[in-house]
N, C-alpha and C positions, 0 to 999 in steps of 0.2 A: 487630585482634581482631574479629571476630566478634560482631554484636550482637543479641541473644538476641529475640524475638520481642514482649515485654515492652517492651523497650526502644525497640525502634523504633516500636513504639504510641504513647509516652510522647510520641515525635520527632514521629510520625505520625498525630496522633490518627484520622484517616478509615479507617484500618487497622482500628479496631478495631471500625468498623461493620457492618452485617449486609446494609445498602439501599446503596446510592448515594446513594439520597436522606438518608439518616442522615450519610454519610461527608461530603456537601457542608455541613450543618450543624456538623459536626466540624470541618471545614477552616477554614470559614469563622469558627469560635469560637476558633482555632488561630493562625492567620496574618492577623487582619485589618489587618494596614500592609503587607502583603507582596504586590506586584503577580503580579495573578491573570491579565488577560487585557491585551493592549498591541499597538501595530500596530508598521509600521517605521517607524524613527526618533522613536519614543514621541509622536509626534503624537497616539496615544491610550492609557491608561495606569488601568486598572481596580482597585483596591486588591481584596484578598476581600472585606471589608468590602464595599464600594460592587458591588463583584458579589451579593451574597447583598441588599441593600437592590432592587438592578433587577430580581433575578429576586422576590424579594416582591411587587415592584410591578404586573410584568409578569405573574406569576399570578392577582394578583388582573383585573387585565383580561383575559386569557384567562377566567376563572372567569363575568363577567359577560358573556363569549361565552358561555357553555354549556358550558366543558368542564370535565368530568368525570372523577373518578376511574373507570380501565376505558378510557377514552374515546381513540381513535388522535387522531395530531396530526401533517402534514406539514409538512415544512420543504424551500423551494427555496430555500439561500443556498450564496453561495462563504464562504469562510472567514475570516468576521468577527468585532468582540464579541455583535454582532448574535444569531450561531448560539447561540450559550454560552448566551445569557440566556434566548433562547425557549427551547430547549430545556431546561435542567433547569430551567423556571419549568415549562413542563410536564409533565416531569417528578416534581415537588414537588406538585403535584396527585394523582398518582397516576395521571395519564393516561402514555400510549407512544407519545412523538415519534419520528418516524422521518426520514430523508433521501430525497429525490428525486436522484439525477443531474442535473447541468445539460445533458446532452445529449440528454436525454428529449424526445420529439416529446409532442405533442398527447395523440395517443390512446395511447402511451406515460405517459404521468402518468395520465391517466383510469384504464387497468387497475391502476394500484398504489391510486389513492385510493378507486377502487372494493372492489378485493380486503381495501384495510385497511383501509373503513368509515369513515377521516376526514371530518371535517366541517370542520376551521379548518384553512387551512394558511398559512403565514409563506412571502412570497417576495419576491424585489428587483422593479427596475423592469426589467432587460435581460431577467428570466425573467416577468414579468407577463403578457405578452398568451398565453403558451402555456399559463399554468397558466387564463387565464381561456376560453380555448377547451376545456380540459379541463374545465374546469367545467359545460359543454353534456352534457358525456359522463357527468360524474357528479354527475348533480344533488343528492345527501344533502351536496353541501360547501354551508354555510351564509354563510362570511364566509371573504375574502381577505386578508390584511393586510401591508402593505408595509414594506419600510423607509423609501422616502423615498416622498417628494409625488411623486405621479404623476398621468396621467389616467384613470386607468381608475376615479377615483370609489372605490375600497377604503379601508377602514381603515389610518391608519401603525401604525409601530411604535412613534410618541410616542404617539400618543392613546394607548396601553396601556400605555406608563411611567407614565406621571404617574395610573393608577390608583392611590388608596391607603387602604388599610383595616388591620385591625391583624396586625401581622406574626406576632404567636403563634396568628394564624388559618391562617397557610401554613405555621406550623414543626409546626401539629398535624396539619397534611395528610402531610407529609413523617414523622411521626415513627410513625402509621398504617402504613403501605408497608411490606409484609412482601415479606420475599425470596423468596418464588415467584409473584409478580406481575409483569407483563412489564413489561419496561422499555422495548426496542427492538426495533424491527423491522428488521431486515436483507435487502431484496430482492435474490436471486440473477441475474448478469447474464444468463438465459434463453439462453446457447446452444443448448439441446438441446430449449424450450418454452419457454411462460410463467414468466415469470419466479417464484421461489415465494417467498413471504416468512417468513423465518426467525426464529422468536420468542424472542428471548432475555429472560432473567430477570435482577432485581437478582440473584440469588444466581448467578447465571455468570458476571455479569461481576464481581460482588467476587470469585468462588476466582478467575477469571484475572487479575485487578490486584495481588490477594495473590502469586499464582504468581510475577507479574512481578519485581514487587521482591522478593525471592527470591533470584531468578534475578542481575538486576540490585542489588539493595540500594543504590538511587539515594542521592547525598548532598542535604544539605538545598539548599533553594533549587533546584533543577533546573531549566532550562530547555529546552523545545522549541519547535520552528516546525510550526504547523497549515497541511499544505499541500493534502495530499489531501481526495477528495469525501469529505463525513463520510456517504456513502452507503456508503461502502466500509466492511469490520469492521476493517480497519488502525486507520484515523484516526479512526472514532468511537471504540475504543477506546485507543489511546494518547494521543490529541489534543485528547481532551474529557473521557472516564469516569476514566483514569488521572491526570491532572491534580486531579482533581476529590479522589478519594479519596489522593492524595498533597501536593494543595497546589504541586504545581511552575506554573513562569509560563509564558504559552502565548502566540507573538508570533503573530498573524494572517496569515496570505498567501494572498490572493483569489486570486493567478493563480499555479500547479503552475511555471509555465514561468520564472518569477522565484525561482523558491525557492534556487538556488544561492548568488543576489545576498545572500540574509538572513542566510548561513548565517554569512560574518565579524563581522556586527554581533549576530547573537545568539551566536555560538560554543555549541553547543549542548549541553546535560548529554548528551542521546539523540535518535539522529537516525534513522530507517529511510525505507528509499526501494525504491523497484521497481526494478527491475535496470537499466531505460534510463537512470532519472536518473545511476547512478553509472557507465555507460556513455558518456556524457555527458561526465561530470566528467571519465572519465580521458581522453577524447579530448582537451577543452581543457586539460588538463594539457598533455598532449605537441604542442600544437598550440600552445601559448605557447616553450614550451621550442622545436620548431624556430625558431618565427620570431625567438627571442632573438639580437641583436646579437652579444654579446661572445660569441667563441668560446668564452675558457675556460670562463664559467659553465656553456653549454652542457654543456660535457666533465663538467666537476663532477658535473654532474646528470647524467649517463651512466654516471661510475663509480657515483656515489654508490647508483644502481637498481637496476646491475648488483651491487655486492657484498652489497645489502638481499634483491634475491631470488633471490640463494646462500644467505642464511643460514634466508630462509623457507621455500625447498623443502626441505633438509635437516632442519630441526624439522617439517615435514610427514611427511617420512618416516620419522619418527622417530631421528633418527642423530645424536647430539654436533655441535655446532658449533664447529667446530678454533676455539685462542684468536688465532691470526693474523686469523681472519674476525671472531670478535666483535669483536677490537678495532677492524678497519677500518670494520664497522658502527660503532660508537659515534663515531669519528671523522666519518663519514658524514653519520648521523646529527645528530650537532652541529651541523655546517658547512651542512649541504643540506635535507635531509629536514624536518626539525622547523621549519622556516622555511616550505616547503610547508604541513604541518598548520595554521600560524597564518594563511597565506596563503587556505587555503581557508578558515578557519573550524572547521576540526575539531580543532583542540589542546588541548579540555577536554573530548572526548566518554567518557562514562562506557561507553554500548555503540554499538554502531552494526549497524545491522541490514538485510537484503534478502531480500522474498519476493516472493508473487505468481506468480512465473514463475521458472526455472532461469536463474543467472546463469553466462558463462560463466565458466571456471576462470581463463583470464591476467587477468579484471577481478579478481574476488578478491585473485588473487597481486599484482596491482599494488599494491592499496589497504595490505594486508599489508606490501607493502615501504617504502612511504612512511610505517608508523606509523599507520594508521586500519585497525585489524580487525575490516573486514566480515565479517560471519558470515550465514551463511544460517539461514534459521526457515523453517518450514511450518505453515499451520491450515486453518481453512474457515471462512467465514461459522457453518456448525452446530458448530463447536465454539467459539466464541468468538474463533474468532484461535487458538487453541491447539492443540496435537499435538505438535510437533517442535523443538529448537531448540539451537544452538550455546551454550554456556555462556560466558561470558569468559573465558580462560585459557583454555578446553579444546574449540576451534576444531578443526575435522576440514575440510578446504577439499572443495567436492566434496560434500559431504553439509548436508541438513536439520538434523546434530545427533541427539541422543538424545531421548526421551521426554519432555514436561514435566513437570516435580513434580508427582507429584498425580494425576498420571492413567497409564491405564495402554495399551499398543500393542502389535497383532500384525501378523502378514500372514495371509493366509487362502488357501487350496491354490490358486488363482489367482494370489496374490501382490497381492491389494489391499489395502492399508492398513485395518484397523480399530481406533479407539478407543475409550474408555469412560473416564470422570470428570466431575464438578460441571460441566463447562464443556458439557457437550455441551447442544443445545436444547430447547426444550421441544416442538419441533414446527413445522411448517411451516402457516402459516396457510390456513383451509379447505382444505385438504387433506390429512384423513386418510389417504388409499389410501397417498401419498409420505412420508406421516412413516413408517408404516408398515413401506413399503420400505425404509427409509433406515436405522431401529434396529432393531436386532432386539429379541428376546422378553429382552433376557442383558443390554441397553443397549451393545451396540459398534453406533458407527455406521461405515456403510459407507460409507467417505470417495471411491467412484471414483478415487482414485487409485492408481497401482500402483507398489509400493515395490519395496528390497533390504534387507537389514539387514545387519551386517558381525560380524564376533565382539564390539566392544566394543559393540554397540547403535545405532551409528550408522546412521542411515536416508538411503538413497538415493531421489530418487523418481525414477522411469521413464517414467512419462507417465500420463496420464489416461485410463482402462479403456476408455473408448467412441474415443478417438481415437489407439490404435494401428494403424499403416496394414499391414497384411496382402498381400504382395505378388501377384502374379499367380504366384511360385511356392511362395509358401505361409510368406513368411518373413514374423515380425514384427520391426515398426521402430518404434519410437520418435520422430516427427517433431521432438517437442518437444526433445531432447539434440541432433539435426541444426539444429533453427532459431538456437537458443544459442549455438553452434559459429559459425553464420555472423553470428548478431548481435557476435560477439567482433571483426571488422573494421568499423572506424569508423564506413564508409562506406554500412553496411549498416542501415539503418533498422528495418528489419521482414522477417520472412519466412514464406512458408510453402511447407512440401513435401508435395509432392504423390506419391500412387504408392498408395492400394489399389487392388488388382487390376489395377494393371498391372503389364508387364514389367522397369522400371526407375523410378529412384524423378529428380524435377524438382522445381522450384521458382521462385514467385516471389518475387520481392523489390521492396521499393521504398526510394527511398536517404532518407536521414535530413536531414532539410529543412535544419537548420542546422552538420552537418559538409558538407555533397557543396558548398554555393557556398566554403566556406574550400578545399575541395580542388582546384575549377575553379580561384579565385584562384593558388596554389601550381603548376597547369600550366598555364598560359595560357590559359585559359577561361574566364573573368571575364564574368558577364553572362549567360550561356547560365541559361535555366530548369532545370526536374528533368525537364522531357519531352524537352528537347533533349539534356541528360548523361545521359538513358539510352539514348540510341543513337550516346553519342560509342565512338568504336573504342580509345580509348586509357582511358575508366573502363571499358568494359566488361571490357577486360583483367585492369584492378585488381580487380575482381569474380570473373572466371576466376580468376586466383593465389590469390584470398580463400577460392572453390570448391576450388582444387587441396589448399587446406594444409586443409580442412576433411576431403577426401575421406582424404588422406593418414593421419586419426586412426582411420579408422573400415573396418570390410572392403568388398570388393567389392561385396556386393550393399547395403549401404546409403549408398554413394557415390553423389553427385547429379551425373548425367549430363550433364542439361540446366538451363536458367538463364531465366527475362526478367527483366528490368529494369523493371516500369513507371513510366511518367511522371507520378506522380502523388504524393499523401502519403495515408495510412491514419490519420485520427484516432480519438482515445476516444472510442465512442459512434456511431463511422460506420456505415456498411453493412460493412464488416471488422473491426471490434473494437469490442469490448463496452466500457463507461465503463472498464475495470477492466484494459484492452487486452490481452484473450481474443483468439485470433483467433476469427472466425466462420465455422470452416471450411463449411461446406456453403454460406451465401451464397457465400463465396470461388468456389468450384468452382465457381458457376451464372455470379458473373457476369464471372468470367476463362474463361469454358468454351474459346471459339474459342482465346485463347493458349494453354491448357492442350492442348487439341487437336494443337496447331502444333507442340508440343513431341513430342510421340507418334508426330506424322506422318512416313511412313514418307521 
């Protein structure tokens, strides 16, 4: 049954709050033996209780730095207890902690701590010497403060625990905080300019945590793994804010690139990932599954896929699922399937979710067949994370989903996405001309993104308004449904295509660091680097085949002609992709010019 709004406040007291800052004193007066924040292997292990005492503490020595309610506050850490504490110690002040990128250069941190006026920022020892060169750049920062002992002479983060004064002096700070006071700032990853910094309010991000569980209607005790940059609106909001106003436990993971490793030891209430992690996932699925020994098991798990995703594309298309297949699935199921789920860690996930970027459709279908129903979501940093989303049960594969509760969605005689509800921003900082632009006079904001919508309301996105490629005969393409397409083969790491204003549409690609050496291993190529297996003649084939079945989905003129391979890898945060891994297209095009050329070439 159904539990009434009442009810889950009673469950949930941070629900019932107005601030974050409120809902953490809720939580924390709620659940205090209930582990709040913990690492892997519980080697560290936070009660609420002992969470709400370090951030007391830590505010108060934040406080005797000088900040202030109003007051910005940066943070340069990976995903610690570390973050939790500074941040809603600052927080509880009334000041607006915000995230850095760990991939941020020098004068990259300078323009965010300039544009957001901080003065104190929180950072480790591996990020210290770049935030203290940034420091040159933006002299208003007054004090650095570290986590551990370093040389660079800063403040720790003990010295500011062990501040202590009286705690109904921070719970009065905190109880102050009205919900249209900023909470956080959310810097855009500047594709197309400076980056702008996105002001969100306690009251946007309580309707979207409300929204959420809702949506989801988490059960008690929930757990997640904090993996992304909490620079990102994903992970500050489900991995920090949502925890916070719901009480669930949150395991730490410093490094994105481990997080698979966590996911059997935490088995997680709710899990969401960017499309490469679960691209990823499904590769070593099937990359364990060939190398398996025993023939039969092998087989098992080939029937067992194939009769899961007969009965998933069928309930896609809406059509009866004959009882000979159901039952073969539940057989399936039993014996195969459900042993997967606990193997990876996913066999208690209440939702499971992928955004960021378009996932391709055989990832989905796979995940679907094995019993973990990915669903796609869509938001923006300016709407909180919100706009669009797959419901539990009521999954449409291929689409966004329908509207979030609460808010409301159109398309506009272009076909761009507009929204309006509590979640949208307050604004972009110092830049009025862009807030401007961005909402209108009516409050829909104009998402750049370019949608479809279906009869039941299901939303398609299309691609992003400014990066549809326009051909030399006048057709548009969608790069971003073509990159998807080819990120759907293993082997294929990243891509992008290329083709306005020319005659035919290309692409680069670069191969995926840690499937293409399993693949060399599997054909005799063991050893060879990613510069030497992009010009072997037997991967590049696999990559043609990979092109052939891509072109084969889509018509002649958006079929990709031509192909390179580079020998290289494209990280978050490089000269190719933004922390948030955007491509950059216009760097791309300057500085693959001559390959992109060669491809052209008559």
């Amino acid at each position: 049954m159904e539990r009434t709004t009442l009810e889950k406040r009673a469950q949930k007291p941070g629900l019932g709050a107005d601030t974050v800052a409120q809902a953490f004193t809720e939580t924390v007066r709620g659940y205090p033996e209930r582990i709040a924040l913990r690492t892997r292997g519980g080697d560290v292990e936070i009660t609420w209780e002992e969470y709400g005492n370090r951030v007391d503490r830590f505010a108060h020595g934040l406080r005797a730095l000088g900040l202030e309610r109003g007051d910005t506050f940066a943070l340069m850490l990976t995903n610690r207890p570390e973050f939790h504490i500074a941040d809603t110690a600052a927080l509880s002040l009334g000041a607006t902690p915000f995230s850095l990128y760990q991939t941020l250069t020098p004068d990259q941190i300078a323009y965010q701590l300039t544009d957001s006026g901080a003065e104190i920022v929180v950072t480790e020892p591996a990020f210290v010497e770049r935030v203290i060169a940034a420091r040159e750049r933006a002299p208003q920062v007054r004090h650095v403060v570290v986590t551990d002992d370093d040389e660079s002479g800063s403040s720790t983060f003990d010295e500011l625990l062990t501040s202590e004064d009286s705690a109904e002096q921070i719970a009065g700070s905190r109880q102050a905080i009205q919900p249209d006071d900023l909470l956080t700032l959310i810097y855009t990853s500047g594709t197309t300019g400076p980056p702008k910094g996105v002001q969100l309010t306690h009251r946007n991000l309580m309707s979207a945590v409300k929204t959420f569980d809702e949506v989801i209607d988490f059960p008690e005790g929930a757990r997640v793994v904090s993996y992304l940059p909490m620079a990102h609106i994903a992970e500050r909001a489900t991995g920090h804010y949502l925890p916070i106003v719901l009480g669930h436990s949150v395991t730490c993971c410093p490094n994105p690139r481990e997080v698979i490793a966590y996911l059997p030891e935490v088995r997680p209430t709710w899990f969401f990932a960017v499309p490469r992690i679960w691209e990823k996932l499904k590769a070593g699925i099937e990359a364990m599954i060939e190398a398996e020994q025993d023939v039969e098991r092998k087989r098992a798990f080939g029937r067992a896929l194939e009769v899961a995703l007969g009965k998933v594309r069928l309930e896609q298309a809406g059509k009866p699922v004959p009882e000979d297949l159901m039952t073969a699935w539940e057989k399936a199921d039993e014996q195969v399937l459900s042993k997967t789920r606990a193997l990876l860690g996913l066999d208690q996930v209440e939702a499971v979710y992928v955004g960021a970027a378009p996932t391709p459709l055989a990832v989905l279908e796979f995940f679907h067949a094995i019993g973990v129903p990915v669903a796609e979501l869509w938001g923006l940093s300016e709407s909180t994370g919100s706009g669009a989303v797959n419901l539990p049960g009521k999954i449409k594969l291929g689409t966004v989903g329908q509207v979030t509760p609460g808010m409301e969605l159109k398309l506009a005689e272009d076909g761009e996405i507009l929204i309006r509800g509590p979640q949208i921003m307050k604004g972009y900082r110092n830049m009025d001309e862009a807030t401007a632009t961005a909402i209108t006079s009516e409050g829909w904001l104009c998402t750049g993104d370019i949608g479809e919508l279906d009869d039941e309301g299901y939303l398609r996105i299309v691609d992003r308004k400014k990066e549809l490629i326009i051909t030399a005969g006048g057709k548009n393409i969608s790069p971003a449904n073509l990159e998807s397409k080819l990120k759907a083969h293993s082997l294929i790491g990243t891509a992008c295509v290329i083709g306005d204003q020319r005659p035919f549409l290309t692409a680069l690609m670069v191969l995926d660091p840690d499937i293409a050496p399993v693949w060399a291993g599997q054909h005799g190529l063991s050893g060879l680097s990613l510069a030497e297996l992009s010009s072997n003649p037997e991967l590049l084939e696999e990559i043609q085949r990979a092109v052939d079945q891509v072109n084969e989905q889509v018509s002649n003129v958006e079929g990709i002609k031509k192909f390179t391979v580079l020998g290289e890898d494209w990280l978050p945060g490089g000269e190719e992709l933004t922390p948030t891994m955007k491509l950059k297209r216009k760097p791309i095009a300057e500085k693959y010019e001559s390959q992109i050329e060669a491809m052209y070439a008559r």
